[in-house]
KEDOTI-772017 format. One record per residue: residue in one letter; x, y, z of N, C-alpha, C in turn. Coordinates in steps of 0.02 Angstrom, whole numbers, padded with zeros to 5 digits, always signed. Each point is the difference from the previous one (the first is absolute). Layout:
% residues N
AXYZXYZXYZ/...
//
This chain:
% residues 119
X-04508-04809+00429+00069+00025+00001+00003+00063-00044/X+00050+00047+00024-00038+00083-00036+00084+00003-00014/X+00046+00030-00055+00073+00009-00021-00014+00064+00003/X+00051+00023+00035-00002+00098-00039+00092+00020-00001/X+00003+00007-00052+00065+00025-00024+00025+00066+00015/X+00055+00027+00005+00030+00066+00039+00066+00004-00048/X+00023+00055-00009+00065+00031-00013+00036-00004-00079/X-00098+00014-00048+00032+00044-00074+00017+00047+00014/X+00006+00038-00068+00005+00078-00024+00064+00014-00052/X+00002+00036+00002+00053+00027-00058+00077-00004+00030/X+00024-00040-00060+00083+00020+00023+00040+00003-00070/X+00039+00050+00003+00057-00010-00045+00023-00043-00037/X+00031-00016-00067+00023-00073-00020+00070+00004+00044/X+00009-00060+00022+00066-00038+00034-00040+00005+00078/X-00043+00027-00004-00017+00001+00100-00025-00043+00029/X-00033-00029+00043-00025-00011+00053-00051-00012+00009/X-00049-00058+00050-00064-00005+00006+00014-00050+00045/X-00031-00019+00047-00013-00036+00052-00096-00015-00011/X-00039-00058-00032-00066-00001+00039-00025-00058+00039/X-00052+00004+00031-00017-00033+00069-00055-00032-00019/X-00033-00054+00015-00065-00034+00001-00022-00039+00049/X-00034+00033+00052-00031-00020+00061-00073-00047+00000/X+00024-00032+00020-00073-00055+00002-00060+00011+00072/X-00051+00000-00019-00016-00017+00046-00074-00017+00008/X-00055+00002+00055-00046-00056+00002-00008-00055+00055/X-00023-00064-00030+00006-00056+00023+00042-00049-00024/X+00058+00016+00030+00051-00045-00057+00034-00051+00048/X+00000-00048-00038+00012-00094+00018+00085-00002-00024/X-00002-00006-00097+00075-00005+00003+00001+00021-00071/X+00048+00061-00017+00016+00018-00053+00040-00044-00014/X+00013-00010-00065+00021-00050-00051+00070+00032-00027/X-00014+00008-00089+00026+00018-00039-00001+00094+00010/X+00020+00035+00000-00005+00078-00005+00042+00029-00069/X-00042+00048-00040+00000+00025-00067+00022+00072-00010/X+00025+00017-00030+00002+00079-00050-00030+00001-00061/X-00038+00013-00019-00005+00000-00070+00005+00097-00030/X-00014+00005-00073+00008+00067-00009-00045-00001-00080/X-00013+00057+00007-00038+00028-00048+00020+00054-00049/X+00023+00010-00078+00020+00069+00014-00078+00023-00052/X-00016+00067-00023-00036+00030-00047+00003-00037-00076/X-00061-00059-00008-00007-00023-00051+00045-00077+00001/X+00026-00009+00046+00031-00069+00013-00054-00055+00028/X+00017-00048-00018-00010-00068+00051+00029+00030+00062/X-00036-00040+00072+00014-00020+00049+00067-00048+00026/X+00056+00010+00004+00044-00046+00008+00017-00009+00052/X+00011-00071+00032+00063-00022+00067+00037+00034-00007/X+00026+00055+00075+00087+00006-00012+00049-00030+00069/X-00049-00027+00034+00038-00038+00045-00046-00042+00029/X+00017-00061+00052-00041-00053+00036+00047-00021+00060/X-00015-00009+00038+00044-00015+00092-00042-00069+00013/X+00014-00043+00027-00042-00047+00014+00035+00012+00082/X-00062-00050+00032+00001+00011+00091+00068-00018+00010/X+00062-00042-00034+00063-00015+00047+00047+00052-00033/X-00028+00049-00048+00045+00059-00039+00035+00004-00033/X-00015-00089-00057+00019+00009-00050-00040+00048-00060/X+00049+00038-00041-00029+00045-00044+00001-00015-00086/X-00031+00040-00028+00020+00007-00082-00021+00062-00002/X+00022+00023-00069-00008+00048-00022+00004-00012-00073/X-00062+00062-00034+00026+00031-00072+00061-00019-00034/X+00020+00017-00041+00074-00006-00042+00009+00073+00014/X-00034+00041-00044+00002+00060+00027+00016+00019+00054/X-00005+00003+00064+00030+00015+00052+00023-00033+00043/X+00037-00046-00032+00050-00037+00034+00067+00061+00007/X+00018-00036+00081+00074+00067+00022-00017+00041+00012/X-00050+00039+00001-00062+00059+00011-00048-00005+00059/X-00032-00026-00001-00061-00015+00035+00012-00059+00065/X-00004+00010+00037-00005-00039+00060-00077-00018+00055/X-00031-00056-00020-00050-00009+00055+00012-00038+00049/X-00025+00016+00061+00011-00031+00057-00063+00000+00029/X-00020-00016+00076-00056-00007+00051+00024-00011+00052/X-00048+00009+00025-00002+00005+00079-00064-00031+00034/X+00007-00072-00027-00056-00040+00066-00035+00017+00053/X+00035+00018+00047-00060+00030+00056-00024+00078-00009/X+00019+00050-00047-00029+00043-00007-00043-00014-00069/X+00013-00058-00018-00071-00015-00039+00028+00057-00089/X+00056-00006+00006+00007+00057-00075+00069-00015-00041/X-00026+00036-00042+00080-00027-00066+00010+00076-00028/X+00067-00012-00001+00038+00051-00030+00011-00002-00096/X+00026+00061-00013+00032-00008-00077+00023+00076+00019/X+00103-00022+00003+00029+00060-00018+00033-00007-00072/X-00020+00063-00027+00010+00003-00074+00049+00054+00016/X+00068+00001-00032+00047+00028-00026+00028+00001-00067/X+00020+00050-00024+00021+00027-00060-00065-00010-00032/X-00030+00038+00006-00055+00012-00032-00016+00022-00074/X-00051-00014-00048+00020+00012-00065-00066+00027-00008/X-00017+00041-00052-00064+00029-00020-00036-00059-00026/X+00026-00063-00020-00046-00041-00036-00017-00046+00073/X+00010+00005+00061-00039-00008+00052-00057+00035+00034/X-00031+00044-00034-00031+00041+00012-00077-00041-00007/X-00043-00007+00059-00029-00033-00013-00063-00005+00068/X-00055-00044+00012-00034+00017+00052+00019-00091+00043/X+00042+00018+00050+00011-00061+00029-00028-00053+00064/X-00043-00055-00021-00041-00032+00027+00017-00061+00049/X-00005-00009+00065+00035-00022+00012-00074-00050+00014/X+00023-00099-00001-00052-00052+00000+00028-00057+00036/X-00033-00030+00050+00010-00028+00035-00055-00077+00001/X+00029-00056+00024-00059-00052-00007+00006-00007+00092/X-00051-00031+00022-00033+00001+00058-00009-00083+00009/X+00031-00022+00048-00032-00064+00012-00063-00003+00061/X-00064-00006-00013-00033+00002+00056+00004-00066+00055/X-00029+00008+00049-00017-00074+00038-00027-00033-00011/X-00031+00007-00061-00041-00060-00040+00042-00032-00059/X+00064+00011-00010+00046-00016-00029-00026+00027-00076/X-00014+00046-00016-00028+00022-00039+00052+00069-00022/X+00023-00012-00056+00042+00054-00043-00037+00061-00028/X+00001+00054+00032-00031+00073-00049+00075+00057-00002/X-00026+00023-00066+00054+00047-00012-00019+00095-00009/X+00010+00033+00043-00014+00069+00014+00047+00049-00030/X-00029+00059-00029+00028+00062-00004-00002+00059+00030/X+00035+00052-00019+00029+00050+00027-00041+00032-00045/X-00002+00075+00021-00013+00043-00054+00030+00035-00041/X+00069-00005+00012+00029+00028-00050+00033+00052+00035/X+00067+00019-00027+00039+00054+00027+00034+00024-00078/X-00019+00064-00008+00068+00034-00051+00050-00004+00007/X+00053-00007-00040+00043+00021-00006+00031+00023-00073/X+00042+00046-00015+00006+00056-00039+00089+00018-00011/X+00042-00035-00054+00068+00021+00027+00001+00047-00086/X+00032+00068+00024-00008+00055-00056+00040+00052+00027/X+00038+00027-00026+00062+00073+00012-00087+00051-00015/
//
């Protein structure tokens, strides 16, 4: 199973970001689906989790902000981030667990997408 993430880059504080995480491969049944984030010199943190019937959590931090969702048959999960703050600035990873047909749980990453919120 291969994740590739779409739609960092730079935005303004208070703006906008929409990103995407497409699965794909040999895939049986995604599970749980992840955001995590990174910033320069931080730990790795959760900032969101969707499970397959779309219940979510999130951060404290971006709660009212951040919205993840998916999309089952296109195999991908969303995170729209609004009002954006410079202390989100960060490289965002999106992780997914995999149920194979061997009933066997593995959990995959993304490589990473920038994102950058700065006047």
């Amino acid at each position: 199973v291969q994740l590739v993430e779409s739609g960092g880059g730079l935005v303004q504080p208070g703006g906008s970001l929409k990103l995407s995480c497409e699965a794909s491969g040999s895939i049986f049944s995604l599970t749980v689906m992840r955001w995590y984030r990174q910033a320069p010199g931080k730990e790795r943190e959760q900032v969101a989790q969707i499970g397959k019937s779309g219940r979510t959590t999130y951060v404290d931090s971006v709660k009212g902000r951040f919205t993840i969702s998916r999309d089952n048959a296109k195999n991908t999960v969303y995170l729209q981030m609004n009002s954006l703050k410079p202390e989100d600035t960060a490289v965002y990873y999106c992780n997914a667990d995999h149920l194979g047909t061997n009933y066997i749980v593995s959990t995959f990453w993304g490589q990473g997408t920038q994102v950058t919120v700065s006047s």
